[in-house]
C-alpha positions as CSV (number, residue, x, y, z in Angstrom):
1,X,234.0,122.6,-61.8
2,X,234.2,119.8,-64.3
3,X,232.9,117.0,-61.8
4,X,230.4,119.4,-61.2
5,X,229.3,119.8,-64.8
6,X,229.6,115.7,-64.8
7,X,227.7,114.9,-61.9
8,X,224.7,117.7,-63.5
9,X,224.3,115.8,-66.5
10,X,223.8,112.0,-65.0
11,X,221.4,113.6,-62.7
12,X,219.7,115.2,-66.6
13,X,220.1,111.4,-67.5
14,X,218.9,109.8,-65.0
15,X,216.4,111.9,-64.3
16,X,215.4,111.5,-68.4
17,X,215.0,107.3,-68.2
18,X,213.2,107.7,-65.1
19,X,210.7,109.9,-66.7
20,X,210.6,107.8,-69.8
21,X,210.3,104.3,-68.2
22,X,207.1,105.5,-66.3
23,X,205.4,107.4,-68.8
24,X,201.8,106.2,-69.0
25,X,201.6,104.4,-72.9
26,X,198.6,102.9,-74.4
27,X,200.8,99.7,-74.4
28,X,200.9,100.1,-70.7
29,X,197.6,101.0,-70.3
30,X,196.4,97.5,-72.1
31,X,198.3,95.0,-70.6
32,X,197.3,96.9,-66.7
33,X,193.5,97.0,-68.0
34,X,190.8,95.1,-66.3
35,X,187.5,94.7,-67.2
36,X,185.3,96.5,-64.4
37,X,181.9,94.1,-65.5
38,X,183.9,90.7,-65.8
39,X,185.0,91.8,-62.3
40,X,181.5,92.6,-61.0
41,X,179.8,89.4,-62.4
42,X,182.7,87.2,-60.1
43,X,182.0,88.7,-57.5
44,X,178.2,88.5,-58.1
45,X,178.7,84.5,-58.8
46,X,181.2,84.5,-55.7
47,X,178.3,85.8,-53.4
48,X,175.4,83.6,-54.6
49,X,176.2,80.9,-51.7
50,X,176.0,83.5,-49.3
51,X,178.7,85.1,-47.0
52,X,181.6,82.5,-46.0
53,X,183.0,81.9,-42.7
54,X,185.0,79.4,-41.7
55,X,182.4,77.0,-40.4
56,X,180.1,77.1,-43.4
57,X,182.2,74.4,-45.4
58,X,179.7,73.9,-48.0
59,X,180.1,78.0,-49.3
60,X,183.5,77.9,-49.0
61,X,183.7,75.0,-50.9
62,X,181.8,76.6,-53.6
63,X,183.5,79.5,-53.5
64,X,187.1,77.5,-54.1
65,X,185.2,74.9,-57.0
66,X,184.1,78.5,-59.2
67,X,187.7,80.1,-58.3
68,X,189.8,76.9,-59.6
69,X,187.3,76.5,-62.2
70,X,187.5,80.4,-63.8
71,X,191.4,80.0,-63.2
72,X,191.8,76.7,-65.5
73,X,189.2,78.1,-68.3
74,X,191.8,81.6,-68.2
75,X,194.9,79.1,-68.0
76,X,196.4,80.3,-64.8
77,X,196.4,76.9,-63.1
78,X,195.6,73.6,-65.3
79,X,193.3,70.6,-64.0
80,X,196.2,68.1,-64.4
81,X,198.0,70.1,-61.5
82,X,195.3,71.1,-59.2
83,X,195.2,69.8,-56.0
84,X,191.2,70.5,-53.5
């Protein structure tokens, strides 16, 4: 009866941080947010050369230029370690 009893309230309490750690915050909701237009305009400026394919070099090396360039100016890579 008493295990019982024990083993009902660590499924409450478990059941209770579960609950809390994925509760939706405005916290939460900030650092997951993404900006739907900043999104739009790279993949606008990602399309101007065109589709890519594997033989069309000069697009794809376009493509790579804009995405290691948008990458240093939003310090995710830095030009001192970036390789082409």
């Amino acid at each position: 009866m008493i295990k019982r009893i024990v083993i009902g309230v660590f499924a409450v309490i478990l059941c209770l941080f579960f609950t809390v750690s994925v509760m939706d915050s405005s916290e939460t909701r900030h650092e997951t947010a993404f900006d739907q237009e900043a999104i739009l305009n790279h993949i606008e400026k990602l399309s101007e050369n065109g589709p890519r394919s594997i033989a069309d070099k000069a697009s794809n090396r376009a493509a790579l230029e804009y995405l290691i360039a948008e990458s240093e100016k939003y310090g995710v890579i830095s030009g001192d370690t970036t390789e082409v």
